[in-house]
DSSP file (Angstrom, degrees, kcal/mol; ACC not computed):
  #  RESIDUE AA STRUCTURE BP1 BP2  ACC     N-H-->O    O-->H-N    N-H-->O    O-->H-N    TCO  KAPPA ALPHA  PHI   PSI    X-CA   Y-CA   Z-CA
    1    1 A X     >        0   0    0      0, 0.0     4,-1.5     0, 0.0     5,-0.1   0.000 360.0 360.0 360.0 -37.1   98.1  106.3  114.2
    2    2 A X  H  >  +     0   0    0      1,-0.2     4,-3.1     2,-0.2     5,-0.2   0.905 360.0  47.0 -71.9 -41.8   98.6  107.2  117.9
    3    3 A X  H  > S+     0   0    0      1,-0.2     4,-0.9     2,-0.2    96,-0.2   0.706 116.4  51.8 -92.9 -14.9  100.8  103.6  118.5
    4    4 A X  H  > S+     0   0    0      2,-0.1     4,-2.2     3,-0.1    -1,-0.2   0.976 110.3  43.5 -61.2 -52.5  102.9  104.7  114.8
    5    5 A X  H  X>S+     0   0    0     -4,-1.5     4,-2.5     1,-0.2     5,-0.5   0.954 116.1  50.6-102.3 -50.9  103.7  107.8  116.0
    6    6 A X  H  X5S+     0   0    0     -4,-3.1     4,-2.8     1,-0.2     5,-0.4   0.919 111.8  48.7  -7.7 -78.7  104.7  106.1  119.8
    7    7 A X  H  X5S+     0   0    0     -4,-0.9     4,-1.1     1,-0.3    -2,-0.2   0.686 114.1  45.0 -76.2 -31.7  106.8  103.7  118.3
    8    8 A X  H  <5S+     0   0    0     -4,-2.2    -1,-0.3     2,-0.2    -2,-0.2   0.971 115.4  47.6 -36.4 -69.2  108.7  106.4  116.0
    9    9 A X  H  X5S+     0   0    0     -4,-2.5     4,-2.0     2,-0.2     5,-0.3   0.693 109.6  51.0 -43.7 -46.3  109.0  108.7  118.8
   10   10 A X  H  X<S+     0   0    0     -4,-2.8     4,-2.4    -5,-0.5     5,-0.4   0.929 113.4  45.2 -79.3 -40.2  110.4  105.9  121.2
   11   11 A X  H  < S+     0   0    0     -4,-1.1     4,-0.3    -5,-0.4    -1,-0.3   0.525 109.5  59.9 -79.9  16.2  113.3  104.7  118.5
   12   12 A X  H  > S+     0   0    0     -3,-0.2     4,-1.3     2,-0.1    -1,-0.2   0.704 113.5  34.3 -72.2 -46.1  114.2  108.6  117.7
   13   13 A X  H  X S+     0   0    0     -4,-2.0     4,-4.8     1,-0.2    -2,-0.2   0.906 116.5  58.3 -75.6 -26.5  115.2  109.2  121.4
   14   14 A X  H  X S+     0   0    0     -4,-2.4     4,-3.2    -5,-0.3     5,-0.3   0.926 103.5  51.0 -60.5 -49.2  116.5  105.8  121.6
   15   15 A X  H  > S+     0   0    0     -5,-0.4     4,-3.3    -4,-0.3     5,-0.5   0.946 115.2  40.1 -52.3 -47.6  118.8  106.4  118.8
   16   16 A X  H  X>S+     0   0    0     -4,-1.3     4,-1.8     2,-0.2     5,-0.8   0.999 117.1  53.1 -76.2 -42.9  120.3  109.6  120.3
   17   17 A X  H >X5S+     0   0    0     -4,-4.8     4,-1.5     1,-0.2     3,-0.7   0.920 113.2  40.0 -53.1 -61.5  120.2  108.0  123.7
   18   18 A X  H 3X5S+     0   0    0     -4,-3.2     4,-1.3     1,-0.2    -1,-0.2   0.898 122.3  41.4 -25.5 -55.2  122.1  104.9  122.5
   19   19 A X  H 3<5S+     0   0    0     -4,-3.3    -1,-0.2    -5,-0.3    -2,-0.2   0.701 129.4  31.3 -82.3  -6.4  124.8  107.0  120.2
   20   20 A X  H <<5S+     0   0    0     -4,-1.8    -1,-0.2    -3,-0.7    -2,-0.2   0.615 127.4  38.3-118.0 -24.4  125.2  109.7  122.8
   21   21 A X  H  <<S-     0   0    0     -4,-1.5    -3,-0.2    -5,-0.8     4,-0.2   0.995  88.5-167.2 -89.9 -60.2  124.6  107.8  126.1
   22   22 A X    >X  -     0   0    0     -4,-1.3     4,-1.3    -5,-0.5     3,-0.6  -0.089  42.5  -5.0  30.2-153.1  126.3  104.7  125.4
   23   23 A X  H 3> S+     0   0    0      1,-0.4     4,-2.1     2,-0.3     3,-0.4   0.470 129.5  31.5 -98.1 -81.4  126.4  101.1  127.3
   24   24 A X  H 3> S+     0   0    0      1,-0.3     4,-1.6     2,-0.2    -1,-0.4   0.739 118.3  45.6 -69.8 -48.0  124.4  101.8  130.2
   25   25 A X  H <> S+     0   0    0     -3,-0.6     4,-2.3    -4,-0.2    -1,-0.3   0.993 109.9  58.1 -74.1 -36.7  122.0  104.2  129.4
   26   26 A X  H  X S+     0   0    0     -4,-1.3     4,-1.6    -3,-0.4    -2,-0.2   0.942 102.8  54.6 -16.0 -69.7  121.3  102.4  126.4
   27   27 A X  H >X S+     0   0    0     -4,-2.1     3,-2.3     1,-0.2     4,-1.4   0.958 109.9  47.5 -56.4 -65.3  120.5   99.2  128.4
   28   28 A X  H 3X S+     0   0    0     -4,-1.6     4,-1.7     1,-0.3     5,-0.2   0.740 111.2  48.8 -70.5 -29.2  118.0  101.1  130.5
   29   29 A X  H 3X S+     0   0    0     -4,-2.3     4,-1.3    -5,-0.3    -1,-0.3   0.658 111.1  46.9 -77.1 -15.9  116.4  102.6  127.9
   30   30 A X  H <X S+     0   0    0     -3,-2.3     4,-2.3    -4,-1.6    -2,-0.2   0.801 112.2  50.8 -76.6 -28.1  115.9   99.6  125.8
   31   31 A X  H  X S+     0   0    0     -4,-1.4     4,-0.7     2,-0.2    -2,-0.2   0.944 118.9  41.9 -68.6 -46.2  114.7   97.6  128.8
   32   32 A X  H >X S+     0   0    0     -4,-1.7     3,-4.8    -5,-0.2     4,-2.4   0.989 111.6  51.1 -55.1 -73.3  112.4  100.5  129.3
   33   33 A X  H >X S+     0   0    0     -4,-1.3     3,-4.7     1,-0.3     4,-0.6   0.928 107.6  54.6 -25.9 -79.5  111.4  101.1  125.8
   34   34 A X  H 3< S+     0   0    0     -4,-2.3     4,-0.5     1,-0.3    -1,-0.3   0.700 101.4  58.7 -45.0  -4.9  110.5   97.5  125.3
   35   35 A X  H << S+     0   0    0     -3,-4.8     4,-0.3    -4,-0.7    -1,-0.3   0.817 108.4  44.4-101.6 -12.1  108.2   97.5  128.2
   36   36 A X  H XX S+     0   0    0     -3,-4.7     3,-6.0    -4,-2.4     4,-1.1   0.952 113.0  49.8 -70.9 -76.9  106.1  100.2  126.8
   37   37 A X  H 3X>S+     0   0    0     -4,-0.6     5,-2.9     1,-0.3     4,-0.6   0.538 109.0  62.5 -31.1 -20.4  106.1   98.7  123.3
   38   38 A X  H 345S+     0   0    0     -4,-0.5    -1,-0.3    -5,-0.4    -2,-0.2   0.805 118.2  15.7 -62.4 -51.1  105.2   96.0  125.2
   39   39 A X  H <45S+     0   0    0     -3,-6.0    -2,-0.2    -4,-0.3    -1,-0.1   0.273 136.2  34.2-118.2  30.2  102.0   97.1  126.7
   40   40 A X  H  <5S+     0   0    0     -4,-1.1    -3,-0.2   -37,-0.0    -2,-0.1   0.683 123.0  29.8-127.3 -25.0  101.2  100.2  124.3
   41   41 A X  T  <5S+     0   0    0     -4,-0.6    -3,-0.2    -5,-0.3    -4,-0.1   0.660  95.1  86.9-121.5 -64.8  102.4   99.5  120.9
   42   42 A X      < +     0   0    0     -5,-2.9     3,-0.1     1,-0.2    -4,-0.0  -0.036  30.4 169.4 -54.8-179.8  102.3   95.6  120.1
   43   43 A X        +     0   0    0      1,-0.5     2,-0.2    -3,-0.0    -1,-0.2   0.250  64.6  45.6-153.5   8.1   99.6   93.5  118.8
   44   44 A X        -     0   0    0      1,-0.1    -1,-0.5     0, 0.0     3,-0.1  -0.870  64.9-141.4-142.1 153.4  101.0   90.2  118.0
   45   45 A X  S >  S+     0   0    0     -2,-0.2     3,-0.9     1,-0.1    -1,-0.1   0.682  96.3  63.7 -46.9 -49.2  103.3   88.0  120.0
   46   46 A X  G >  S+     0   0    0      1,-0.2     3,-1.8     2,-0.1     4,-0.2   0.249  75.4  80.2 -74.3   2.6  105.1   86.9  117.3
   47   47 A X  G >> S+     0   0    0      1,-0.2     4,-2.1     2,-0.2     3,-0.6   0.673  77.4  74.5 -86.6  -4.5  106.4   90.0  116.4
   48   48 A X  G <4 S+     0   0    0     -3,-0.9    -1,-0.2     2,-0.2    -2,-0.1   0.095 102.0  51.8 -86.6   8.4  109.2   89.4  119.5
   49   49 A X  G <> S+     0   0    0     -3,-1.8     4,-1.1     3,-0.1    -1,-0.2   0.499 106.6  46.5-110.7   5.9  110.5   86.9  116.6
   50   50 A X  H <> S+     0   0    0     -3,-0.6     4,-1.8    -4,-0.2    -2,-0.2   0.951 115.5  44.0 -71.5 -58.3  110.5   89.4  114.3
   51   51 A X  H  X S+     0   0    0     -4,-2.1     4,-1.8     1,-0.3     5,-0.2   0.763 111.2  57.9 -48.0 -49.4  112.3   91.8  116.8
   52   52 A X  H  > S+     0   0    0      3,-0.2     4,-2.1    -5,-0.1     5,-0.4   0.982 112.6  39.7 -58.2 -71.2  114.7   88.8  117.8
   53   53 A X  H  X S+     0   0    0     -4,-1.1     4,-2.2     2,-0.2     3,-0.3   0.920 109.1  54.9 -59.7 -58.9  115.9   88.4  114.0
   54   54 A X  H  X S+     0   0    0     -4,-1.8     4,-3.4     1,-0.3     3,-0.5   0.878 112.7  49.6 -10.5 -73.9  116.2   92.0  112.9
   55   55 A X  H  X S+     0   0    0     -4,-1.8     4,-2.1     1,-0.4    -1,-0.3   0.804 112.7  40.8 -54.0 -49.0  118.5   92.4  115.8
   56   56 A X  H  X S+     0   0    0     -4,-2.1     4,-0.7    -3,-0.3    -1,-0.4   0.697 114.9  52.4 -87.7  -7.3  120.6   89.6  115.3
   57   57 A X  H >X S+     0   0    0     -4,-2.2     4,-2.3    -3,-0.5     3,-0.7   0.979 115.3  46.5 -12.8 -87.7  120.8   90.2  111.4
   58   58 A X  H 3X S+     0   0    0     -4,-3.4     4,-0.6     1,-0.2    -2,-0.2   0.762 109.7  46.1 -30.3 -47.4  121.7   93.7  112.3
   59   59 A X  H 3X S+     0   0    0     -4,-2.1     4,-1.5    -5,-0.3    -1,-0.2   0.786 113.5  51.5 -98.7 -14.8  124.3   93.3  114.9
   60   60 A X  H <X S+     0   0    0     -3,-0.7     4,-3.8    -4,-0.7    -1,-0.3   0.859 110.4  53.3 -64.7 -31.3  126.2   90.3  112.6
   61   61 A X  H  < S+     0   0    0     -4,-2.3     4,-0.5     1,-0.3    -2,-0.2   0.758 107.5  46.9 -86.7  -1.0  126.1   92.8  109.9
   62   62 A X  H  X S+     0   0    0     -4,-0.6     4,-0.6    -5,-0.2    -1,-0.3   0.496 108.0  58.6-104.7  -5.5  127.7   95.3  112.1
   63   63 A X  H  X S+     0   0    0     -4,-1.5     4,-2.4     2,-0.2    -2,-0.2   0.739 109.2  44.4 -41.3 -54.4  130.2   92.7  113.0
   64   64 A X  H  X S+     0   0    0     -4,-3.8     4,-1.2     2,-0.2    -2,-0.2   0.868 101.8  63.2 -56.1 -43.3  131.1   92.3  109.6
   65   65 A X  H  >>S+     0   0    0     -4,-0.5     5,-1.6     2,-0.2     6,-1.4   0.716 109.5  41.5 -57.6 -43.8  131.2   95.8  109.1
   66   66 A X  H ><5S+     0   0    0     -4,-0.6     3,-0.8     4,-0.2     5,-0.4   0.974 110.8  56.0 -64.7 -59.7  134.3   96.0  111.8
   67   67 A X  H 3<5S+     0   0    0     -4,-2.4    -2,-0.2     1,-0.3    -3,-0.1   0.527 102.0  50.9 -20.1 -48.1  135.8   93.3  110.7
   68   68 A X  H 3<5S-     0   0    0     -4,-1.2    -1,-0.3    72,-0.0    -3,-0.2   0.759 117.0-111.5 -55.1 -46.7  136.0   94.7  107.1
   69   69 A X  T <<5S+     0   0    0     -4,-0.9    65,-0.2    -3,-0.8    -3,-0.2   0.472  83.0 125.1  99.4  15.8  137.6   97.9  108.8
   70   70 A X  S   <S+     0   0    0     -5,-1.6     2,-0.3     1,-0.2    64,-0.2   0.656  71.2  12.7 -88.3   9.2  134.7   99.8  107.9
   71   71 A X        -     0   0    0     -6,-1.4     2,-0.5    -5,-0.4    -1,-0.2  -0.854  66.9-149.7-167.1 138.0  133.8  101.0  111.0
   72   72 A X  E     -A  132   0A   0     60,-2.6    60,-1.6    -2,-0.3     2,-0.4  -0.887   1.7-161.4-109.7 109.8  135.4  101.3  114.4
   73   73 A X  E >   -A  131   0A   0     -2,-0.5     3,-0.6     7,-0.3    58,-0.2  -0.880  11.5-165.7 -99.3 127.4  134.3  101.3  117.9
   74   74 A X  T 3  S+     0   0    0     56,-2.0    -1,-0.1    -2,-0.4    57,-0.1   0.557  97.9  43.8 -48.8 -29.0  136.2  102.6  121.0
   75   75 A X  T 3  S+     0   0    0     55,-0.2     2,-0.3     5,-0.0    -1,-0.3  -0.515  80.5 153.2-113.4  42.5  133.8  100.9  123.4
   76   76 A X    <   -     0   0    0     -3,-0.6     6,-0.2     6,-0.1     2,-0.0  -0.478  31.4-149.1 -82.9 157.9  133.4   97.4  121.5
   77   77 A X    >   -     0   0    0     -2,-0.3     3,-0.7     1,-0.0     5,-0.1  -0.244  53.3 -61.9 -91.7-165.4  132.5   94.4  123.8
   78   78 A X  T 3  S+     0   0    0      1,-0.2     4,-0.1     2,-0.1    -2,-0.1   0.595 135.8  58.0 -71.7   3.7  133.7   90.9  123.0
   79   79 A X  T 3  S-     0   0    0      2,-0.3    -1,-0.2     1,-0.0     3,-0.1   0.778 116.2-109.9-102.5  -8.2  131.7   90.7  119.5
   80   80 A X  S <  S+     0   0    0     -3,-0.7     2,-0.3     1,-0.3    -7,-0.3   0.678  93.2  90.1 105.5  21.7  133.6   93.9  118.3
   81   81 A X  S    S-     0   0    0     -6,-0.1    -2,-0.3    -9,-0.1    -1,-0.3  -0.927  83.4-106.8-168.9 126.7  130.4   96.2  118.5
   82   82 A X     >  -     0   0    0     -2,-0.3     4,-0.8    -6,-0.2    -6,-0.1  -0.033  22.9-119.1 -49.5 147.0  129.4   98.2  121.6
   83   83 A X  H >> S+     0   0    0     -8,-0.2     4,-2.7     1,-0.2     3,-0.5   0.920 116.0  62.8 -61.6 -46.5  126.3   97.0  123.7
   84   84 A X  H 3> S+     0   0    0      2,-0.2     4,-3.2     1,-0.2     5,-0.2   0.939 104.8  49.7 -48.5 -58.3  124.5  100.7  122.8
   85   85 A X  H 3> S+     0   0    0      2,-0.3     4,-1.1     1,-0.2    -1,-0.2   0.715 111.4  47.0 -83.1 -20.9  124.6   99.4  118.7
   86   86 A X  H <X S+     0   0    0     -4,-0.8     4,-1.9    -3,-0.5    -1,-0.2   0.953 115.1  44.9 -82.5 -46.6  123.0   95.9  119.7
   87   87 A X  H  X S+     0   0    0     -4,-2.7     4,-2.9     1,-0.2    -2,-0.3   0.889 109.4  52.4 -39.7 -46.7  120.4   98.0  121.7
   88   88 A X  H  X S+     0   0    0     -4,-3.2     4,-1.8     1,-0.2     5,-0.3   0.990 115.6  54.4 -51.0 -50.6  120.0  100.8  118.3
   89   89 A X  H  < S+     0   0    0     -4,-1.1    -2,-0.2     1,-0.2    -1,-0.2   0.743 108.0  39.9 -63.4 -35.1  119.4   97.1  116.8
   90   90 A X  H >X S+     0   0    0     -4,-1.9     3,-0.8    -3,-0.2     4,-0.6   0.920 118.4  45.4 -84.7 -41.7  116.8   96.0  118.9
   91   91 A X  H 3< S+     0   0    0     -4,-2.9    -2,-0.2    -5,-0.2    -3,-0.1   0.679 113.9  53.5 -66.1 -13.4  114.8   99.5  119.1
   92   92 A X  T 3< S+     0   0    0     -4,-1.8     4,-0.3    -5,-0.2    -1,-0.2   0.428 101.6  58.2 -62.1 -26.2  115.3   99.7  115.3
   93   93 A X  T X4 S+     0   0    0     -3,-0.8     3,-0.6    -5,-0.3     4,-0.5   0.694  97.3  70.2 -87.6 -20.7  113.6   96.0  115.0
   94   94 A X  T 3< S+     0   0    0     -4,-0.6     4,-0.4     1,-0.3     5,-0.4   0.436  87.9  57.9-103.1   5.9  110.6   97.5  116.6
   95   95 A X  T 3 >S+     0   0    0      3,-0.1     5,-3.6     2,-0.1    -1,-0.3   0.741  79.5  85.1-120.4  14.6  109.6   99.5  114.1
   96   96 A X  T < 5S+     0   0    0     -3,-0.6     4,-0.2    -4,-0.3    -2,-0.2   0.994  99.7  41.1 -72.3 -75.5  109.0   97.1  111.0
   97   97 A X  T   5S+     0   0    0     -4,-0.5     4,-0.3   -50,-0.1    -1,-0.2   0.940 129.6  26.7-100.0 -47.8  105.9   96.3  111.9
   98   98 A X  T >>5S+     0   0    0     -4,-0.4     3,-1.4     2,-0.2     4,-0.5   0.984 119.4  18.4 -73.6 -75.5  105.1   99.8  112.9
   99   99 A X  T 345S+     0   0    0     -5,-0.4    -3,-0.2     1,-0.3     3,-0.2   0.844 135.1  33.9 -52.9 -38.8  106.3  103.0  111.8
  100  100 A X  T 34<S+     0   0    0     -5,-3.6     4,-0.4    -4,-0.2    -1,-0.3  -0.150  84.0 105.9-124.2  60.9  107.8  101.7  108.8
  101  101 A X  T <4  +     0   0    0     -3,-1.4    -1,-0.2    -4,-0.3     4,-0.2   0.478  66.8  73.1 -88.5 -18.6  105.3   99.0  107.9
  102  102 A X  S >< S+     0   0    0     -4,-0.5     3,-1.7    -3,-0.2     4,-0.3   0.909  85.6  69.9 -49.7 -31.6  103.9  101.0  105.2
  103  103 A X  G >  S+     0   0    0      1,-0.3     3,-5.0     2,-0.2     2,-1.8   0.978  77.3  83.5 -65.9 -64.0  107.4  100.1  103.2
  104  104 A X  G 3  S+     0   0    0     -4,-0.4    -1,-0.3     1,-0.3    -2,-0.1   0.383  91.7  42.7  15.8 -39.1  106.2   96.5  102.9
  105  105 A X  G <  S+     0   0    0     -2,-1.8    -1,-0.3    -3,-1.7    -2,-0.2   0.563 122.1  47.9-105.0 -13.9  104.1   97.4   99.7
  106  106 A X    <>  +     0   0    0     -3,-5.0     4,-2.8    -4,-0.3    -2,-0.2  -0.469  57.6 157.0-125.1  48.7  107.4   99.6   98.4
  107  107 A X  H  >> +     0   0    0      1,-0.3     4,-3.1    -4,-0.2     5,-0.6   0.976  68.6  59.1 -61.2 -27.3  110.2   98.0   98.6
  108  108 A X  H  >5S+     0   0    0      1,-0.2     4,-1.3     2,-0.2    -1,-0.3   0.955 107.2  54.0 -68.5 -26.0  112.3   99.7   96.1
  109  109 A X  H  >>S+     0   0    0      2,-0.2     4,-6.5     1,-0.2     5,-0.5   0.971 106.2  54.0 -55.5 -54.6  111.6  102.9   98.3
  110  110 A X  H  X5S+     0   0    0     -4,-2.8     4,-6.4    -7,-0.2     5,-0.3   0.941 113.6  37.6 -39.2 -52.1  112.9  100.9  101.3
  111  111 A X  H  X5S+     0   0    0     -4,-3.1     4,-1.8     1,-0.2    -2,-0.2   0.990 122.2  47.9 -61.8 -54.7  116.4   99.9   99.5
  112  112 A X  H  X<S+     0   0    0     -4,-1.3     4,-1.3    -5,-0.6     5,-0.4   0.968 120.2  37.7 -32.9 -58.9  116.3  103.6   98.0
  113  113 A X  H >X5S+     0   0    0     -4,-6.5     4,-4.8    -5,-0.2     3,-2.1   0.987 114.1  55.5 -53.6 -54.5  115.5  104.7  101.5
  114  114 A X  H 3X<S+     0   0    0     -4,-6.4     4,-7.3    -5,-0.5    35,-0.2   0.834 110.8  51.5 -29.6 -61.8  118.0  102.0  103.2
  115  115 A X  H 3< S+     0   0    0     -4,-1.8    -1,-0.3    -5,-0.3    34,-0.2   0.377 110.8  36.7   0.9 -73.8  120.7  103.4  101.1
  116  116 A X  H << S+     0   0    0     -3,-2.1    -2,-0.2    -4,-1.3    -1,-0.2   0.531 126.3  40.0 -93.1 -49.3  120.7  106.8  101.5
  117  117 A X  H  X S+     0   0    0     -4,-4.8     4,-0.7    -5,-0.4    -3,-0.2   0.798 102.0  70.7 -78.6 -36.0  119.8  106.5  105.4
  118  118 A X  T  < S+     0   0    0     -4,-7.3     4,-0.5    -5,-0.5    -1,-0.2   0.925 108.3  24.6 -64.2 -33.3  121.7  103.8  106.3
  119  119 A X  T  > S+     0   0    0     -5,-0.2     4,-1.9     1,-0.2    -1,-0.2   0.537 110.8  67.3-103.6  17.3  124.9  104.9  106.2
  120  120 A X  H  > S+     0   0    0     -4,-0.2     4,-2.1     1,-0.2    -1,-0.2   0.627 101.1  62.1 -87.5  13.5  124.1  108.8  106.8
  121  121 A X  H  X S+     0   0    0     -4,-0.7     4,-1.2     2,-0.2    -1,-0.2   0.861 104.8  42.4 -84.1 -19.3  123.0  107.2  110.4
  122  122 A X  H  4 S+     0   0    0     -4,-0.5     5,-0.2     2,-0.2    -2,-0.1   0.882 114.4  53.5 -80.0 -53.9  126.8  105.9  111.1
  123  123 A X  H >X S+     0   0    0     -4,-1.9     3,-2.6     1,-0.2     4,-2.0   0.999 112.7  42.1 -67.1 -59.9  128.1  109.4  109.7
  124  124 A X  H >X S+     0   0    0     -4,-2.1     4,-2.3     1,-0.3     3,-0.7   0.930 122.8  38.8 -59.2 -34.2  125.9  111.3  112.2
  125  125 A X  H 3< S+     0   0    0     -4,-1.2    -1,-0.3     1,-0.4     6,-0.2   0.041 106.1  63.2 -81.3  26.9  126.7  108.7  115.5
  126  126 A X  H <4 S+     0   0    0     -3,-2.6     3,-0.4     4,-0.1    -1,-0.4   0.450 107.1  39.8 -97.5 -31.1  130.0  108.5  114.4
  127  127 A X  H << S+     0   0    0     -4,-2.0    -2,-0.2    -3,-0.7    -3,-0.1   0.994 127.1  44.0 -49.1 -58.7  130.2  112.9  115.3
  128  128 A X  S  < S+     0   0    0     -4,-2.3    -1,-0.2    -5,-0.2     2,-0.2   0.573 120.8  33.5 -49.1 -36.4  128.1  111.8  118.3
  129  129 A X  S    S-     0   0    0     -3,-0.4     2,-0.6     2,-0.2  -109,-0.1  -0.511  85.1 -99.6-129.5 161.0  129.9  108.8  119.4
  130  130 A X  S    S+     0   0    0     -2,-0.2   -56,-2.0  -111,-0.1     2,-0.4  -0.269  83.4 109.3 -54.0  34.5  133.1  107.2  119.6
  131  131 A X  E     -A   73   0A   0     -2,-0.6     2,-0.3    -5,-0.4   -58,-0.2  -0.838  49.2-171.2-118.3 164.7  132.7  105.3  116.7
  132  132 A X  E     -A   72   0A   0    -60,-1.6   -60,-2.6    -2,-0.4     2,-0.2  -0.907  21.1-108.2-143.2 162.0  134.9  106.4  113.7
  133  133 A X        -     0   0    0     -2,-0.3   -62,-0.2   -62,-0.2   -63,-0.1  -0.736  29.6-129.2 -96.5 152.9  135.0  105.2  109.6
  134  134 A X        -     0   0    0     -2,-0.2     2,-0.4   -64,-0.2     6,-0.2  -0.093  50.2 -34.9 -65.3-175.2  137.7  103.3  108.1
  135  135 A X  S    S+     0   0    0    -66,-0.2     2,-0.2     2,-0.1    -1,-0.1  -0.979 118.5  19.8-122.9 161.4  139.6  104.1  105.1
  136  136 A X  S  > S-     0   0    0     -2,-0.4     4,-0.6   -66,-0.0    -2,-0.2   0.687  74.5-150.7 -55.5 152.8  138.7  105.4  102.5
  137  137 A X  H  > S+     0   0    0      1,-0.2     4,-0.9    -2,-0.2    -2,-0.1   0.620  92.6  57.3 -89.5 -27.3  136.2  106.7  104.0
  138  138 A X  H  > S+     0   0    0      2,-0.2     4,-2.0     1,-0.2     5,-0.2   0.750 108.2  59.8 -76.3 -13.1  133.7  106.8  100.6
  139  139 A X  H  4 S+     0   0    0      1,-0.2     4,-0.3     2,-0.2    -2,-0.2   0.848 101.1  49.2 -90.2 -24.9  134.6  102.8  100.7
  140  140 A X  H  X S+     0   0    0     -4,-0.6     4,-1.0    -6,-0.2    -1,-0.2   0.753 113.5  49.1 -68.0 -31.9  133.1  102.4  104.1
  141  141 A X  H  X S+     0   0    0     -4,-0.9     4,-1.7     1,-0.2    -2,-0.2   0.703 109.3  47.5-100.3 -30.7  129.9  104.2  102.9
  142  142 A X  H  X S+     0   0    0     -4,-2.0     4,-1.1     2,-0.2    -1,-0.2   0.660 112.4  46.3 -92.2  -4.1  129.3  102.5   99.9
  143  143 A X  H  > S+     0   0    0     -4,-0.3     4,-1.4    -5,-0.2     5,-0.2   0.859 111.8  56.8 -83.7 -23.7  129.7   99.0  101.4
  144  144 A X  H  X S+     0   0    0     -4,-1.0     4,-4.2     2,-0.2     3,-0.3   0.943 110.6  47.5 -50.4 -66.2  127.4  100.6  104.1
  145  145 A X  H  < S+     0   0    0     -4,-1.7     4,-0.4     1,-0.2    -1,-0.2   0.725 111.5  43.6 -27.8 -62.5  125.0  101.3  101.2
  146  146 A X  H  < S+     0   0    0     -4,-1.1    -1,-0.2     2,-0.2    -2,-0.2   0.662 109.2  53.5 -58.9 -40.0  124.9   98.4   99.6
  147  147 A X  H >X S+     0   0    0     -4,-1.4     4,-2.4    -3,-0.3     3,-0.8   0.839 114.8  44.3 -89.4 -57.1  124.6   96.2  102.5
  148  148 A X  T 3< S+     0   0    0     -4,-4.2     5,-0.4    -5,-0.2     4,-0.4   0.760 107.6  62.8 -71.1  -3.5  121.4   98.3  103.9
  149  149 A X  T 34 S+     0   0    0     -4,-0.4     4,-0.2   -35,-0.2    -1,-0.2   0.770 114.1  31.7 -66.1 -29.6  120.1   98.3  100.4
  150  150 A X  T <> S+     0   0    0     -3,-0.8     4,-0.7    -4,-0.1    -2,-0.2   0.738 124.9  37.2-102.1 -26.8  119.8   94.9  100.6
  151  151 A X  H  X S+     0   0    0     -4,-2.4     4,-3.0     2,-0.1    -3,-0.1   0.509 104.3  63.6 -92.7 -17.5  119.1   94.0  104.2
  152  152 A X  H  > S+     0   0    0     -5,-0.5     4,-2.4    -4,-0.4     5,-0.2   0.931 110.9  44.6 -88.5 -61.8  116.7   96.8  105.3
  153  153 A X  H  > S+     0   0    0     -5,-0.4     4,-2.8    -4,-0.2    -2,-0.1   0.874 109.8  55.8 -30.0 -56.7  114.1   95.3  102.3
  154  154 A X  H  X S+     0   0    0     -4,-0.7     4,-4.0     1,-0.2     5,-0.3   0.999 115.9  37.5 -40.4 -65.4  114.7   91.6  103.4
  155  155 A X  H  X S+     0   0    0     -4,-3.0     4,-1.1     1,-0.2    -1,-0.2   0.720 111.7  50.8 -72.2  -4.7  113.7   92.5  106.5
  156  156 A X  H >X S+     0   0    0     -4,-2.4     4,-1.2     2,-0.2     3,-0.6   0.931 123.3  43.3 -74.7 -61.6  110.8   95.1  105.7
  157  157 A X  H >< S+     0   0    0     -4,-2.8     3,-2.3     1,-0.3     4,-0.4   0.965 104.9  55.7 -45.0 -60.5  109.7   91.7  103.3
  158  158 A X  H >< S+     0   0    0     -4,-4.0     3,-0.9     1,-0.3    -1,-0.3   0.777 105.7  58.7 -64.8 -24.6  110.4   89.1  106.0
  159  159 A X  H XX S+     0   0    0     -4,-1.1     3,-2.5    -3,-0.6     4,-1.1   0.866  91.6  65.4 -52.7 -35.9  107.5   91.6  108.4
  160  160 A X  G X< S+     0   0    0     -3,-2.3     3,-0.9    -4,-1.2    -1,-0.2   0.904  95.3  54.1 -89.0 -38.0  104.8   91.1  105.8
  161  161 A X  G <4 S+     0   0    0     -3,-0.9    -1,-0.4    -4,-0.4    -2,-0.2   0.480 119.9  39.9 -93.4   1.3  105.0   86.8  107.1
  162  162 A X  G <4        0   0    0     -3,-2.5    -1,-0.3    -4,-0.1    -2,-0.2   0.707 360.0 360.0-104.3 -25.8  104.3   88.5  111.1
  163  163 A X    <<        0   0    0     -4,-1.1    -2,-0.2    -3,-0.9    -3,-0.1   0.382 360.0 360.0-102.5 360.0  101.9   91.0  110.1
């Protein structure tokens, strides 16, 4: 329970630090992060390929997600998405097998969850952040929707083969 409640606790701050901080504090706090999760939180090796795919899942699907024009960042690098949102990607990857490895047995809660959460996480870091919605703005949020309905499950599925 104690290494759950960790591994929450470190991707909560991480998130405001990423959307609020942006490039650089990001990086240090993901390098950071990961070196606690490292020696406090894992328990398998292999879950740093779990961590690996998430992240590059994620950060394609938030490539796509510019691309489309549903969402814009002021600070994008050369992939069109800010270093802070591949860092949210990787500290987000670190909680499938913990904090939200309970979903595993529910996936229709995840996509339910996915859903609902994924894209109200863009609307708050887009107040936070310099990242902004395309328009319409309801057309950005339901492709948003859809896409974490579907992706947030896979990868909550694809944990159960590390776990």
């Amino acid at each position: 329970m104690k290494k759950t409640l960790l591994n929450l606790a470190i991707f909560q701050v991480g998130w405001l630090v990423c959307v609020v901080g942006g490039n650089l504090y990001a990086l240090a706090y993901t390098v950071a992060a990961l070196l606690v999760h490292n020696w406090f939180v894992l328990e398998k090796k292999s879950e740093w390929q779990l961590i690996a795919i998430v992240t590059v899942v994620g950060s394609l699907w938030d490539i796509l997600m510019t691309l489309g024009g549903m969402v814009y960042y002021a600070d994008a690098g050369l992939l069109g998405i800010p270093v802070w949102l591949v860092c949210l990607w990787v500290l987000f990857a670190t909680t499938f097998m913990h904090a939200l490895s309970w979903l595993s047995r529910y996936l229709w809660i995840a996509a339910a969850f996915a859903a609902v959460m994924g894209p109200a996480s863009y609307w708050f870091g887009s107040e936070l952040s310099d990242a902004y919605f395309g328009t319409p703005i309801l057309t950005s949020l339901v492709v948003m929707a859809v896409g974490w309905s579907t992706l947030f499950p896979a990868g909550i599925y694809l944990t159960r083969r590390y776990q």
